[in-house]
C-alpha positions in Angstrom: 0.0 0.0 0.0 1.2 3.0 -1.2 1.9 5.9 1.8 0.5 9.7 0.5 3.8 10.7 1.9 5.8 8.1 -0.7 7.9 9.3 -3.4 5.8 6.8 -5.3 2.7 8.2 -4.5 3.8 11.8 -5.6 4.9 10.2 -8.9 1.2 8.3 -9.3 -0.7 11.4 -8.9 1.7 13.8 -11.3 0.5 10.6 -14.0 -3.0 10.7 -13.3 -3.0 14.7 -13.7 -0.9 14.3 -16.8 -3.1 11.4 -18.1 -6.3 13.8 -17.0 -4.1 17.6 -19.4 -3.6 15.0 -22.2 -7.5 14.1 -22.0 -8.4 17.6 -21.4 -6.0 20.5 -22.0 -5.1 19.7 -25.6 -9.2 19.9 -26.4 -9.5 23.1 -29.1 -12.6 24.3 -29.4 -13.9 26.0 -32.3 -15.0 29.9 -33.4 -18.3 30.3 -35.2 -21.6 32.4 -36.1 -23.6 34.1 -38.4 -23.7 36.3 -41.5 -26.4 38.2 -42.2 -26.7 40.3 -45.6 -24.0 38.8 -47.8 -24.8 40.0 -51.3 -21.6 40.3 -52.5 -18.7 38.2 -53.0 -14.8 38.2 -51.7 -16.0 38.3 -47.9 -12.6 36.8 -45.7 -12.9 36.6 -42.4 -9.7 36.5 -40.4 -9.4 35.1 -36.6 -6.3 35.9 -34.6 -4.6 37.5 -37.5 -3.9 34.3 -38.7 -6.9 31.8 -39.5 -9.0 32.7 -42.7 -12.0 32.1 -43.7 -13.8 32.8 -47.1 -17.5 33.2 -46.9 -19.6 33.3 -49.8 -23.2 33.1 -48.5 -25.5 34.0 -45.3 -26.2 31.3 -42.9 -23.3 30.1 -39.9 -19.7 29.8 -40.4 -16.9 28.1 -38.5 -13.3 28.8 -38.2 -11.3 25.3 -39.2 -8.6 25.6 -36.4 -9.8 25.9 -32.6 -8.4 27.4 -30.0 -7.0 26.1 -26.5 -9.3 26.8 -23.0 -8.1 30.5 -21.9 -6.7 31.3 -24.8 -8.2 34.4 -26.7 -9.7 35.4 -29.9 -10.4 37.5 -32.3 -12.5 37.7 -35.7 -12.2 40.8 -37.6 -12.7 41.4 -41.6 -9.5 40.9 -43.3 -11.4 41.6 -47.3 -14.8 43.5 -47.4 -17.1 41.9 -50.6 -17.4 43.4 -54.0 -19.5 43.3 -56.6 -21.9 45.1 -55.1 -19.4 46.9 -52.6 -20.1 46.2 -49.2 -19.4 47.0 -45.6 -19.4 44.1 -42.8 -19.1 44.6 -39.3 -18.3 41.5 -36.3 -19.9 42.0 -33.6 -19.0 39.5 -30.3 -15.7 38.9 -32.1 -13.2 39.0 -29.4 -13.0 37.2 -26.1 -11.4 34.6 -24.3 -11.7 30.8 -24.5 -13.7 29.3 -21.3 -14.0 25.7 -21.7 -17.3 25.5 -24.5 -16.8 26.5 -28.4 -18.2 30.2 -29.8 -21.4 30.4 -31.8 -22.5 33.7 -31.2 -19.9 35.7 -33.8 -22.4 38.0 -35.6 -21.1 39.5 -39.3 -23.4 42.1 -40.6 -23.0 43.1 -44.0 -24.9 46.3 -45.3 -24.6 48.8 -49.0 -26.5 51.2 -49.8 -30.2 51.2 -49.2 -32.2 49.8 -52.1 -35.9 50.1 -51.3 -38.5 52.2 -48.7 -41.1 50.3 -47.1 -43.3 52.7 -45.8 -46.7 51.5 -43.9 -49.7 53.3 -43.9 -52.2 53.0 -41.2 -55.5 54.2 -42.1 -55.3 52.9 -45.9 -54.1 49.6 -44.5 -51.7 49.5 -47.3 -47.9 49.4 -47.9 -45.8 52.0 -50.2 -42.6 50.8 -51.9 -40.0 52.4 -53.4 -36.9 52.5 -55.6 -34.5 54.6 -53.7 -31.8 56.4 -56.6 -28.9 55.8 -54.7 -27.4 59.0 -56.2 -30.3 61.5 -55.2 -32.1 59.7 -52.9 -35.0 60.3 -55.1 -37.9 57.9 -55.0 -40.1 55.8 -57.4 -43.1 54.0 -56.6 -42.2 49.9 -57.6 -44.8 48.3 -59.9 -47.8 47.1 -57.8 -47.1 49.3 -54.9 -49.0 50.0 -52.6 -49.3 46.2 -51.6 -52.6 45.9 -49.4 -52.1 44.5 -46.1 -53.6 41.4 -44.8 -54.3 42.8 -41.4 -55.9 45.9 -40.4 -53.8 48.7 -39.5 -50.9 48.3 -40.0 -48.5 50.4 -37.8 -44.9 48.6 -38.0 -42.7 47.3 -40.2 -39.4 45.3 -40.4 -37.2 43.8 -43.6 -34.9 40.8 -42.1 -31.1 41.3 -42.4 -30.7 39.3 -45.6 -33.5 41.3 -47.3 -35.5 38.5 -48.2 -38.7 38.9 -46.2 -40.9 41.6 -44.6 -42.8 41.6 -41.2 -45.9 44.4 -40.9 -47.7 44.1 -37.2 -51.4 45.4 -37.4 -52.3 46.7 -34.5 -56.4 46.3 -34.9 -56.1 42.8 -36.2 -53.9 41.6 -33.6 -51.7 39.6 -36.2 -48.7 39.8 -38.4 -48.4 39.9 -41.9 -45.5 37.9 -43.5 -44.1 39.0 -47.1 -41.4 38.0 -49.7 -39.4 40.1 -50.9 -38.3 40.5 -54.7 -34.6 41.2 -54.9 -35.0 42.8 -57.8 -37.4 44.9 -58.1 -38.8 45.2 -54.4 -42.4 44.3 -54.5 -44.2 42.2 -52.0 -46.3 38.6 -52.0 -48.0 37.7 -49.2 -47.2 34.5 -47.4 -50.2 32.8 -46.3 -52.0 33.6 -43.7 -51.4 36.0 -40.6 -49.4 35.1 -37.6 -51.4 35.8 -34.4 -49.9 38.0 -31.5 -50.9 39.3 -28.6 -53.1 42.3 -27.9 -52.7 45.4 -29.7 -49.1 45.0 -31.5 -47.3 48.4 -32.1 -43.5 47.6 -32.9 -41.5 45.0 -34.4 -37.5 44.0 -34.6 -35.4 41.3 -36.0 -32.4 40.1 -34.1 -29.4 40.6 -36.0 -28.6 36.9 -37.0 -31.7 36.6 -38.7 -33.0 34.0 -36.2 -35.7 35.2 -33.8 -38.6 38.2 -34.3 -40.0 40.0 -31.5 -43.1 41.7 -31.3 -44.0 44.4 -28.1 -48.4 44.1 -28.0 -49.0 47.7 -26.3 -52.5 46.6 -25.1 -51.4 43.5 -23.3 -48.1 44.3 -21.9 -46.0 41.8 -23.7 -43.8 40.9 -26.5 -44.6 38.3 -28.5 -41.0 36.0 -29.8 -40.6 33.8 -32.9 -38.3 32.3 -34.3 -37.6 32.9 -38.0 -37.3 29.9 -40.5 -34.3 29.7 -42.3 -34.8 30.5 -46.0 -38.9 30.1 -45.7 -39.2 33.2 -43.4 -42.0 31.3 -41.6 -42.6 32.5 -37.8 -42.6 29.8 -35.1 -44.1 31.0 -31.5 -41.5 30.4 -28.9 -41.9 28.7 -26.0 -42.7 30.6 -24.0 -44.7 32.5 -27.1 -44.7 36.0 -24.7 -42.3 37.7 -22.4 -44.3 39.9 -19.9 -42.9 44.1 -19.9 -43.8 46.9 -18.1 -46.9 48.9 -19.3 -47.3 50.1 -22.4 -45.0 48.4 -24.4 -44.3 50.9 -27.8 -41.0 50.2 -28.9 -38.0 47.6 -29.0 -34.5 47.1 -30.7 -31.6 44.8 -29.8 -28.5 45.4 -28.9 -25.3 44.9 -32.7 -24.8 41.7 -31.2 -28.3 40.3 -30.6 -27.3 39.4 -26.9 -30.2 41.8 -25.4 -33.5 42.8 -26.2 -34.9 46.4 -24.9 -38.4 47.3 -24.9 -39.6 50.7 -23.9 -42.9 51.4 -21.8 -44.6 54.2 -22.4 -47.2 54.1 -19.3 -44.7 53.2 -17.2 -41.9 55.6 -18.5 -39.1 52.7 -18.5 -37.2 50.2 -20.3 -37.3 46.0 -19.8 -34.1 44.5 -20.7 -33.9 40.8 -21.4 -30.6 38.4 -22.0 -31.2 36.3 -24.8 -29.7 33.1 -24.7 -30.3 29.7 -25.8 -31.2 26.0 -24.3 -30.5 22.8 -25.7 -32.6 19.8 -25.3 -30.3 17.2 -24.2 -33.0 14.6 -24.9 -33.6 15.7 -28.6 -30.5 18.1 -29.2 -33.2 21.0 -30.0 -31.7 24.8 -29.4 -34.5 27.2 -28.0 -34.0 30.6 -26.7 -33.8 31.1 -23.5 -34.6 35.1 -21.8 -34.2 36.3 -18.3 -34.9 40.2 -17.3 -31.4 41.2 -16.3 -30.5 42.6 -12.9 -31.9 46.2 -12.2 -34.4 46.0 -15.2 -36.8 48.0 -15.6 -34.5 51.3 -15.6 -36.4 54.4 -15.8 -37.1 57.0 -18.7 -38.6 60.2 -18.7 -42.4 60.4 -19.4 -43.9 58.6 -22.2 -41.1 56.5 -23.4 -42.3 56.0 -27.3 -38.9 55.1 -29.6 -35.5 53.9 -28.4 -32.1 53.3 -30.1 -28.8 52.0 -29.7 -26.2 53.0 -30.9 -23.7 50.7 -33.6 -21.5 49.4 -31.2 -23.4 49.0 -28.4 -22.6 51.1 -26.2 -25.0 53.5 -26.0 -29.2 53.7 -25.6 -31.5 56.6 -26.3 -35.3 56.8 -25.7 -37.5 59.5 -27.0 -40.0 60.8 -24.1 -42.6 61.6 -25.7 -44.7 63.4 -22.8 -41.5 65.3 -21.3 -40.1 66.6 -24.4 -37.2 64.9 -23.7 -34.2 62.4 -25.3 -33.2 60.2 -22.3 -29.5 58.6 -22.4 -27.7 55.6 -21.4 -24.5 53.8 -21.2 -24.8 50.2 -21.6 -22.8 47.7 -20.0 -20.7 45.5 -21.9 -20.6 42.9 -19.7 -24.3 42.3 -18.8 -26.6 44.7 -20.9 -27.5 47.2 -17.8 -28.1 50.9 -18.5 -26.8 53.6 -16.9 -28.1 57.3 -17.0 -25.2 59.8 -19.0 -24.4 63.3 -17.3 -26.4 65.6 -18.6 -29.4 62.7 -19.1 -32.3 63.5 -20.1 -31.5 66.0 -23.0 -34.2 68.7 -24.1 -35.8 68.3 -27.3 -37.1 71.1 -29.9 -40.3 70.1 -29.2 -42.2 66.3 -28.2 -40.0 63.8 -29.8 -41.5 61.3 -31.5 -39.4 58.5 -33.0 -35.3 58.2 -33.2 -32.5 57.0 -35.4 -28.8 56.6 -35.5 -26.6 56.5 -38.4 -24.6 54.0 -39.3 -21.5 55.7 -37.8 -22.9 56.5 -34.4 -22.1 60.3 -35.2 -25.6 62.0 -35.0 -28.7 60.6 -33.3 -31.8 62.1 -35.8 -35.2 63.0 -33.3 -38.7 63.3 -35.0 -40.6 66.2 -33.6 -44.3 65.1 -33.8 -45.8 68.0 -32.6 -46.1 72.3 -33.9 -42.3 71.8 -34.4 -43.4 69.6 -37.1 -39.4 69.3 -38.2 -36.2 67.0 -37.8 -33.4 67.6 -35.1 -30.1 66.5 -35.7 -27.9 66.1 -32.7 -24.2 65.2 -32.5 -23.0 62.0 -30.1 -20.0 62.6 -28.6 -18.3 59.3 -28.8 -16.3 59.5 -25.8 -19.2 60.0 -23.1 -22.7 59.6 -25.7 -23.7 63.2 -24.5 -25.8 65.1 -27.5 -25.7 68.6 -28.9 -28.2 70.1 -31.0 -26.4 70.7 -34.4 -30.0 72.2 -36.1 -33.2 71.0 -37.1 -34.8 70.8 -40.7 -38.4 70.9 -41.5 -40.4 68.1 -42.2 -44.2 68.0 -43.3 -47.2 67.4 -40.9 -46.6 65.2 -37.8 -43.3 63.2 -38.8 -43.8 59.9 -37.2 -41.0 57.9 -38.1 -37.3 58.1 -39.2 -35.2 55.8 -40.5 -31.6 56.1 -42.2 -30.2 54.8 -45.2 -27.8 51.8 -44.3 -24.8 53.7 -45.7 -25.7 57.1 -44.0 -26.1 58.8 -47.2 -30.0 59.3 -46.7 -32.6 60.2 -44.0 -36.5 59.0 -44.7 -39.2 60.6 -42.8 -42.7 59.6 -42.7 -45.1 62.4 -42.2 -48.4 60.5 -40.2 -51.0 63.8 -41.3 -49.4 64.9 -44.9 -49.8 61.5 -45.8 -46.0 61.7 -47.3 -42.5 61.2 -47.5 -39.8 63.5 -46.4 -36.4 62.6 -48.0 -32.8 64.3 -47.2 -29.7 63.8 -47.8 -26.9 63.8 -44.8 -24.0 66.1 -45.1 -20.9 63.6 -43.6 -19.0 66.0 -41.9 -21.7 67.3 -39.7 -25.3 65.4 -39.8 -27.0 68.3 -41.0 -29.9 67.4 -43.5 -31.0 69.2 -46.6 -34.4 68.1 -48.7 -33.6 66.5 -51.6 -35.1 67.3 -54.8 -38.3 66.1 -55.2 -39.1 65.6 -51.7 -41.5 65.0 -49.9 -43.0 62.0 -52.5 -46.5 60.8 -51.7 -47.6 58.2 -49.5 -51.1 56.8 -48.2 -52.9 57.2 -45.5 -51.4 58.1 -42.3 -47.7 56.6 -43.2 -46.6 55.2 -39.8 -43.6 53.4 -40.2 -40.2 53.0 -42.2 -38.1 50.6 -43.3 -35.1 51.0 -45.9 -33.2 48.0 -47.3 
């Protein structure tokens, strides 16, 4: 019998630990995710400065060499595609190795927009358009407007690869699903309505392409789907609703689809939820998986109505509608919280209505929904999110919604009582916007939303 004292027992417990690093500590575990919007070719991904990776098509990718436990990484975009230029961004690319492979890597490739959805509410119709990527200028596409299959419609969203459109319809209580022709923009109808909850008001798209969330202002919810691959078809999660604060009127996720934030207008706050996902070790099935983060709900000014984050993540902004306001946050790289910036909330012109930010996180664009009837650009500082007012422009009657041009060179404004379309171009030095020719272009009824693509 061996004595734990022994210079033989010392020597049989170095083997097993050796015997236990060669079964373990040489394991590599691999680097992967998702691309979203590949239209072009040539896309290389790089990992570590050293491990390459050609992509030539949406869907998941994985690096062929792993990498050891604690050891870091790093996926960045060695070659940007061609033919049609475009520009990818990574988004959870870098961290360190703890024991399980990486599958959350999201690659998010955008040009220049190609075509406005713009929803009407009282026609119950959608407008589409050809946007001149030159001018900005638009043109109605043949068969537009495409009638909804829900009554009023209030919210749109295109999915990342531009294949499919999602409208919510607020009186209907339902969803309407469309395709999307690459080429020339117009809608079909898929079947038949997907059912939400009570009263649905917004709609987002996580940035893989995978789930869809709906917030149901009526019954204090959000509705969560997810998205099938190539068919667009809409699956209710299980569970098929995540309960919010009051009031539910806008949502948006953070670049790198790791939370979702919903803002509350009765309750003049914002639910944050981790998004995370479960596998079934019976059947192997992934599911999503969310859980209201620590601190959620973190308070707004009145009448929280329109919120935004910025490209890389690291700041939020909420339009209060009731106060006049544009309330700020930091948000917290590790776990998703928000934190009020000096200075928070900012003044607006007048009640602010609906936000954007462009594709640079330079300028965060405010509607003003009421006499202001205009636009407000205001400058982000990058270094502490803080805004200044660099002017305003002015936009028809009651601009509802604003959305930007995924290469910054355009802002689109829909104006909810001129039944229209304001259209400007961005100066790139200082956010400023000036009406291009042309605009506003006509709409339908009570245009509520905006989507460009």
């Amino acid at each position: 019998m061996l004595k734990a004292g022994s210079v033989k027992f010392q020597y049989m417990v170095l083997a097993i630990a050796a015997a236990g690093c060669l079964a373990g500590c040489n394991t590599k575990y691999t680097i992967g995710g998702t691309v979203t919007g590949l239209t072009g070719s040539g896309l290389v991904l790089e990992d570590n400065s050293g491990d390459t990776l050609t992509v030539t098509a949406n869907g998941a990718f994985t690096f062929s060499t792993g990498i050891a436990n604690g050891d870091d990484y790093s996926v960045t975009v060695s070659t940007q595609p061609t033919d049609p230029t475009q520009t990818c961004t990574v988004h959870n690319g870098s961290g360190t190795i703890d024991k399980a492979a990486i599958s959350n890597v999201v690659v998010t490739c955008t040009q220049p927009g190609q075509f406005a959805y713009v929803v009407n509410q009282s026609s119950n119709d959608i407008s589409v358009y050809a946007i001149d990527q030159t001018s900005g200028f638009l043109s109605p596409v043949a068969g537009s407007p495409f009638l909804s299959t829900g009554t009023t419609p209030v919210a749109i969203a295109v999915d990342p690869n531009g294949q499919f459109a999602y409208v919510a319809n607020f009186a209907s209580n339902n969803l309407s699903v469309y395709s999307i022709d690459s080429a020339t923009g117009a809608l079909t109808a898929l079947g038949d309505t997907v059912a939400t909850d009570v009263g649905p008001i917004a709609v987002t798209i996580d940035p893989s392409d995978t789930y869809l969330f709906v917030a149901n202002q009526t019954a204090n919810d959000v509705s969560a789907y997810s998205i099938g691959a190539g068919t667009g078809v809409l699956t209710p999660l299980s569970p098929a609703t995540i309960a919010t604060g009051r009031g539910p009127s806008a949502l948006t996720m953070d670049p790198g689809g790791n939370y979702l934030y919903v803002a509350n207008f009765t309750d003049a706050d914002v639910s944050v939820f981790s998004i995370g996902a479960v596998t079934d070790t019976t059947t192997g099935a992934t599911t999503a998986a969310f859980s209201s983060i620590a601190g959620s709900p973190f308070g707004t000014g009145a009448g929280a109505i329109s919120i935004a984050v910025d490209p890389t993540g690291t700041y939020a902004y909420v339009a209060d509608e009731t106060a006049d306001a544009v309330s700020a946050f930091s948000i917290s790289a590790s776990g998703g919280t928000l934190t009020p910036l000096a200075g928070s909330p900012f003044t607006t012109v007048s009640t602010s209505q609906a936000l954007a930010i462009d594709p640079a996180g330079a300028h965060l664009y405010v509607a003003n929904a009421t006499s202001a009837n205009d636009v407000a650009t205001y400058a982000i500082t990058p270094s502490t999110g803080a805004l200044t007012l660099g002017g305003t422009v002015t936009a028809e009657g009651l601009p509802a919604s604003v959305a930007i041009d995924p290469a910054g060179t355009f802002a689109y404004v829909g104006n909810y009582n001129s039944g229209n379309v304001s259209v400007y171009s961005i100066d790139a030095a200082t956010g400023l916007l000036t009406p291009v020719k042309g605009s506003p272009f006509p709409a339908r009824g009570e245009p509520r939303a905006i989507a460009v693509h």
